[in-house]
N, C-alpha and C positions, 0 to 999 in steps of 0.2 A: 679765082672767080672773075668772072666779065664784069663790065658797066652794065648795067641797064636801066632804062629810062625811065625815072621813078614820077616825074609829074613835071606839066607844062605850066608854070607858074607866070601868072600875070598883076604887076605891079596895080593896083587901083584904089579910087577913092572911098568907095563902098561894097566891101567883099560879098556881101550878102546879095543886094541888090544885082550886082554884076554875073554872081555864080548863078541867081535868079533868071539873067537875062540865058547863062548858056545852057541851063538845065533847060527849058523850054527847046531851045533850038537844039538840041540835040534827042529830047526826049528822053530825058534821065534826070531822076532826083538830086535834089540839094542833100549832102549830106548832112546827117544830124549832127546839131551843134553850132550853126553857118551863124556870124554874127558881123557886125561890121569891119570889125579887123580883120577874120578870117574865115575861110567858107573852102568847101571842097564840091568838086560834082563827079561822080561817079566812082567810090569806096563802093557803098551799098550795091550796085550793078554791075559791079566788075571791069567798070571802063577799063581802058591802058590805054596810054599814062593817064593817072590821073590827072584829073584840071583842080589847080590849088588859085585860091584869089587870096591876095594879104595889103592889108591894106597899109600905103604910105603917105609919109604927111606931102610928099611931092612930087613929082613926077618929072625928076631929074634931068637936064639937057645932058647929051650922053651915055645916061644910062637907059639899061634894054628895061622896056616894062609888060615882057614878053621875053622869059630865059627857060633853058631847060635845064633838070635837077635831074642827077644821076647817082644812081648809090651802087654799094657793095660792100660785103662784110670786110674788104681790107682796102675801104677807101682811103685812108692815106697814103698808099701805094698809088693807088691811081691817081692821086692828085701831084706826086711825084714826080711821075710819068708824064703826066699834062703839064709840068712849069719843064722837064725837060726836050718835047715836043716846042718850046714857044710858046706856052700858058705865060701868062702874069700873075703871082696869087693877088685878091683884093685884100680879102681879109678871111681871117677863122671864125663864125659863130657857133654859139647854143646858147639856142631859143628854141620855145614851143615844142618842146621837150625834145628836139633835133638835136644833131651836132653834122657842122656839112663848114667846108670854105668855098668860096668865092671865088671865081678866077676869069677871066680874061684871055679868050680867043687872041689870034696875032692881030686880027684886024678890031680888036676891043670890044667885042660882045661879047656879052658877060654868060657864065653857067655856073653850075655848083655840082660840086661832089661830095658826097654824105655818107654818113653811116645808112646801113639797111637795117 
C-alpha cells in the first residue's frame, strides 16, 4: 500500500477557537467533538486532508507547528523507508487513540507516519 496524506496538522494554543477560525474560511464545519486540546475541520464534508488542530503547551523554536501526517496499513514499513531515504526518527507515539512516529526530513521538518 502507498502513503497517503492523512491530515495537515497545526500545533496551536486553542484547537477550537483556531479549527473555528479555518472552518469559517473555508466554509466547512467544525467537526463534532472540537474542544480546546483538539478540534478537526472537515471529517463530516469529506475535506482531503483533513485539517487537525492539537493543542500544545508551546510553540517550540525549531519545531514545525504546521507538519503533515501520513498513514498506511503497513506504516512501519514506510517509516523504515523514510529513516533509510535520510529521515531521522524523533520519537514513537499512542495517543488519542492513534499510533503514528515522528520523524525528520533531511533538512529537519518534522512529519508523521501512522497507522490507517
Amino acid at each position: 500500500m502507498t502513503l497517503s496524506l492523512a491530515h495537515i496538522t497545526v500545533d496551536c494554543a486553542d484547537a477550537a477557537t483556531l479549527a473555528g477560525f479555518w472552518s469559517e474560511l473555508l466554509d466547512k464545519p467544525v467537526d463534532a467533538g472540537a474542544s480546546a486540546r483538539f478540534a478537526t475541520v472537515g471529517s463530516a464534508s469529506g475535506l482531503s486532508p483533513l485539517l487537525m488542530f492539537i493543542q500544545v503547551p508551546d510553540k517550540n523554536p525549531g519545531k514545525n507547528v504546521i507538519h503533515l501526517d501520513f498513514h498506511a496499513e503497513d506504516w512501519h514499513q514506510h517509516v523504515e523507508r523514510a529513516v533509510s531515504l535520510g529521515a531521522k526518527r524523533i520519537g514513537d507515539f499512542d495517543e488519542y487513540g492513534a499510533q503514528w512516529t515522528t520523524l525528520a526530513d533531511p533538512e529537519g521538518n518534522l512529519f508523521d507516519i501512522g497507522a490507517a
